[in-house]
C-alpha positions as CSV (number, residue, x, y, z in Angstrom):
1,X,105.1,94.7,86.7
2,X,103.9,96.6,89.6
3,X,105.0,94.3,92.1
4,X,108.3,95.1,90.3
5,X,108.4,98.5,91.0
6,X,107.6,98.1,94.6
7,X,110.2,95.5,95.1
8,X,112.9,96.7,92.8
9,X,116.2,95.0,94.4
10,X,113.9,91.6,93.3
11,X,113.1,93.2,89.4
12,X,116.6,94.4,89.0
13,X,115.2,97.9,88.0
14,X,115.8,101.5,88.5
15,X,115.7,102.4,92.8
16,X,116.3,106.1,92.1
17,X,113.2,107.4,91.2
18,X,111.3,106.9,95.3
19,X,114.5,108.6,96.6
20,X,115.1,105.8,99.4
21,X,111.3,105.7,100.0
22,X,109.4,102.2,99.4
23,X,107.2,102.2,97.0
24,X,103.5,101.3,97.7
25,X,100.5,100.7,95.9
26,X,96.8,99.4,97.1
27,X,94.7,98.0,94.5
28,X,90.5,97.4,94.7
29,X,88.7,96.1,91.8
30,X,87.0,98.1,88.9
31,X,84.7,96.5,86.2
32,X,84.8,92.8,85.8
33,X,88.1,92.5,87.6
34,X,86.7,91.8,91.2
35,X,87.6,87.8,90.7
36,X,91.2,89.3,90.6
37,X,92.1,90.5,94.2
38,X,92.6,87.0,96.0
39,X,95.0,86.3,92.8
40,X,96.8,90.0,93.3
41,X,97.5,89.5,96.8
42,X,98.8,85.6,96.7
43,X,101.0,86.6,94.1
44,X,102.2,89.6,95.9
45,X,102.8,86.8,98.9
46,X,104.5,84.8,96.3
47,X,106.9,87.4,95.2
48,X,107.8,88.4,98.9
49,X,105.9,92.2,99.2
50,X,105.4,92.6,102.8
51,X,102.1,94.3,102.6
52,X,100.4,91.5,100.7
53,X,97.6,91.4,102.8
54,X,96.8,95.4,102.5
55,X,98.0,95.1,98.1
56,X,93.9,94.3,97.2
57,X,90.8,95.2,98.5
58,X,87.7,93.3,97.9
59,X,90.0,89.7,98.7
60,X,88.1,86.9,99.6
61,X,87.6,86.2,103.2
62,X,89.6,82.9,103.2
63,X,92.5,85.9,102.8
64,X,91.4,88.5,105.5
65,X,89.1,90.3,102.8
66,X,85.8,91.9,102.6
67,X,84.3,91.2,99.2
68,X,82.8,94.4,97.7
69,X,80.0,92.7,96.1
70,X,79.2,90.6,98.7
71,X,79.0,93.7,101.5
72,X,77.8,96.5,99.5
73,X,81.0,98.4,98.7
74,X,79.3,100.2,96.1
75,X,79.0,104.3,95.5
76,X,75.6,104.2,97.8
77,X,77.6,102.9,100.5
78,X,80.5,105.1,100.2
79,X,78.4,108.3,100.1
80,X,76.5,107.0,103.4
81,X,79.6,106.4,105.0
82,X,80.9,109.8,104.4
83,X,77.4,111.8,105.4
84,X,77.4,110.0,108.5
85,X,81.2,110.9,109.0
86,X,80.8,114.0,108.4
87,X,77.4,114.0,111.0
88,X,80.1,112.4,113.4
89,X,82.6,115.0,113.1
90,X,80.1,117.8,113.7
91,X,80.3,119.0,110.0
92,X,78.1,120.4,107.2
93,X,79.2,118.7,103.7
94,X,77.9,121.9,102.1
95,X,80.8,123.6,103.6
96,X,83.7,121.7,103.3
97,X,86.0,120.5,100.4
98,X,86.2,116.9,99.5
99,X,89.3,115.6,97.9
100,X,89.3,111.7,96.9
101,X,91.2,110.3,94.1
102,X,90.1,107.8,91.7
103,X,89.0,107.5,88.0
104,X,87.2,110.2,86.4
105,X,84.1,108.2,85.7
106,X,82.3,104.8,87.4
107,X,84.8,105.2,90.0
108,X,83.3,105.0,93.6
109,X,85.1,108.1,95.0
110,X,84.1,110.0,91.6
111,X,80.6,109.1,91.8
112,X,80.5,109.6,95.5
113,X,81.5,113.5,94.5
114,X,78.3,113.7,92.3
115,X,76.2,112.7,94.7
116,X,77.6,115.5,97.3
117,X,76.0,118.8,98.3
């Protein structure tokens, strides 16, 4: 259904609501949906979505992915990678705002928040 509202001259639905704008959506897996991603992208490949590749994170790496559970994509990782950005960048987490989006709760960016200064 989602590949249908990025491609909606294919679906036959609404156009209107992007305002001429192409719709696009990136996908990573949540709870027991990792196995998920290679099948998310192929069929995005399959439907004709240009971005196929970019659709899923956590793919594979037969498809150009890097599987989260295989490499450590977990909320430890994430909250490393943003300290030693910010190190990078010259500056102090305790004085900056973080925006991420995600889930409320068990979501990596979420969780990466609670760990935060």
């Amino acid at each position: 259904a989602l590949i249908d509202c990025m491609l909606p001259e294919q679906g036959g639905i609404y156009t209107g609501h992007m305002e001429g704008k192409t719709e696009m959506l990136f996908f990573g897996p949540d709870e027991n949906t990792a196995g998920y991603m290679d099948l998310g992208a192929e069929l995005a490949h399959v439907r004709g979505y240009p971005y196929w590749k970019a659709l899923t994170t956590g793919k594979g790496t037969a498809l150009g992915g890097i599987p989260h559970d295989t490499y450590g994509m977990t909320t430890a990782s994430v909250h490393k990678y943003v300290i030693e950005l910010l190190r990078e960048l010259g500056e102090d987490e305790s004085k900056i705002t973080k925006f991420q989006t995600g889930g409320p709760d068990g979501d990596l960016g979420s969780n990466e928040i609670l760990l935060s200064k």
